[in-house]
C-alpha positions as CSV (number, residue, x, y, z in Angstrom):
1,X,99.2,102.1,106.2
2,X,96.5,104.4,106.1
3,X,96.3,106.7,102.4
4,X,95.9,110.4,103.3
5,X,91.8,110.9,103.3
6,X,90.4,112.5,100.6
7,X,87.4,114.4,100.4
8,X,84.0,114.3,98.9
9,X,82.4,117.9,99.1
10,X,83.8,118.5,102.4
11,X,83.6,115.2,104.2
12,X,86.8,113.3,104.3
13,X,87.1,109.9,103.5
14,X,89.6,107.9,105.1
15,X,90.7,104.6,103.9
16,X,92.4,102.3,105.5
17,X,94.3,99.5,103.8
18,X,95.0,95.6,104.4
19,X,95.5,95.1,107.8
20,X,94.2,97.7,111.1
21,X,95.9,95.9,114.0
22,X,98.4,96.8,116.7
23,X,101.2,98.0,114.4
24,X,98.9,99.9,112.3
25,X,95.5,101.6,114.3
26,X,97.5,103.9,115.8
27,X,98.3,105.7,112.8
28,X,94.4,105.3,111.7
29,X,93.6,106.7,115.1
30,X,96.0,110.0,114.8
31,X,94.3,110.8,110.9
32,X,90.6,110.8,112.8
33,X,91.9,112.5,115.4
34,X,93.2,114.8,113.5
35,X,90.2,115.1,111.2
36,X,88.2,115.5,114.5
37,X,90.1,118.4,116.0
38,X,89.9,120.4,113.0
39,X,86.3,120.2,113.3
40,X,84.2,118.3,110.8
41,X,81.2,117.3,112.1
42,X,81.4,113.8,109.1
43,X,83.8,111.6,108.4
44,X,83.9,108.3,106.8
45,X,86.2,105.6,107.1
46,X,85.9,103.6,103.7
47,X,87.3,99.8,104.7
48,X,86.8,98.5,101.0
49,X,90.8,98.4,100.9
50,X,90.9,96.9,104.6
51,X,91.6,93.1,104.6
52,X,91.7,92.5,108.6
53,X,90.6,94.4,111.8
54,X,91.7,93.3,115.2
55,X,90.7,94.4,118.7
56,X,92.9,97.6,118.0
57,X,91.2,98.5,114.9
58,X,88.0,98.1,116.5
59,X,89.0,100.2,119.5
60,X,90.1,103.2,117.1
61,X,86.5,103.3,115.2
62,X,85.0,103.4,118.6
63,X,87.2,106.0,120.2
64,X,86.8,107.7,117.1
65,X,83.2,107.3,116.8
66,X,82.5,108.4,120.5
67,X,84.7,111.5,119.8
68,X,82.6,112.3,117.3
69,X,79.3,112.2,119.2
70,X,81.1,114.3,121.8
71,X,81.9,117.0,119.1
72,X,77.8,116.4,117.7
73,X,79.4,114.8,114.4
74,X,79.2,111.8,113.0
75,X,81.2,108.9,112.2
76,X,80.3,107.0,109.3
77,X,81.7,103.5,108.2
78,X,81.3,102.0,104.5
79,X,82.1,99.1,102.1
80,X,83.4,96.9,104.8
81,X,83.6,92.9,103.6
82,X,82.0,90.2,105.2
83,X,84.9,89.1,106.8
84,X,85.8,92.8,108.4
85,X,81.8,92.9,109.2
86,X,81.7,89.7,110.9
87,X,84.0,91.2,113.3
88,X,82.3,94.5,113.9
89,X,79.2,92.6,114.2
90,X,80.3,90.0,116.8
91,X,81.7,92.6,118.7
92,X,78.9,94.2,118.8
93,X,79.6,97.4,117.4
94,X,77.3,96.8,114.0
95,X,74.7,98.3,116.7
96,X,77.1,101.5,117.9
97,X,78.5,102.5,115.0
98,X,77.1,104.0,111.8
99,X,77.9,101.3,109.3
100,X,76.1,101.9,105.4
101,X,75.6,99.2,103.2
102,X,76.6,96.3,105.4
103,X,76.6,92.9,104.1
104,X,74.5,90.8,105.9
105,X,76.9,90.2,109.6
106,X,75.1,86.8,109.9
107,X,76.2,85.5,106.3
108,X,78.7,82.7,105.8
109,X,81.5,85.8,106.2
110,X,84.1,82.8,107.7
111,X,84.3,80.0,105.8
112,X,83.0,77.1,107.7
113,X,80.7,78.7,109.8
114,X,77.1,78.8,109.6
115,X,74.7,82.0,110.1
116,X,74.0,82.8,113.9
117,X,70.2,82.2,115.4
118,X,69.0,85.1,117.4
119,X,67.1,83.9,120.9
């Protein structure tokens, strides 16, 4: 479940917590679009509390984040963990969205695996 955002200055902070799947994006996705339609042109979504992020979860940041273009705003991600990164990243959407201070996507974020060459 997804805390009411708060806001710094004028830019709220949402923060989503444990896991953004199926059962829960869809409330994550209503509180941006929400936030959206009342027209701030900056919102971050602080995933420090967020544990997991499936397909879902990815689909609502990029909905989101596309809305936000549209409306010449920006969407801004933060304090995501390695594990939540990993999955941004190999989804490629460490290279759409605006994430600040990212851990390092090609880092031992799943245990067992080993960092990813680029070709």
């Amino acid at each position: 479940m997804t805390p009411p955002a708060e806001s710094e200055r004028t830019t709220p902070i949402v923060h989503p917590t444990g896991r953004v799947d199926a059962a829960t994006a869809p409330s994550l996705e209503e509180e941006l679009d929400a936030l959206i339609a009342a027209g701030h042109q900056m919102i971050v979504v602080d995933l420090a509390e967020t544990s997991y992020l499936s397909s879902s979860g990815l689909r609502t940041l990029l909905i989101a984040h596309r809305h936000m273009q549209d409306a010449g705003g920006t969407l801004s991600i933060r304090n995501a963990n390695a594990k939540v990164m990993y999955v941004i990243a190999l989804a490629g959407f460490d290279r759409i969205l605006s994430i600040d201070d990212a851990p390092d996507a090609t880092s031992n974020a799943i245990p067992g695996t080993q960092p990813m060459e680029h070709v």
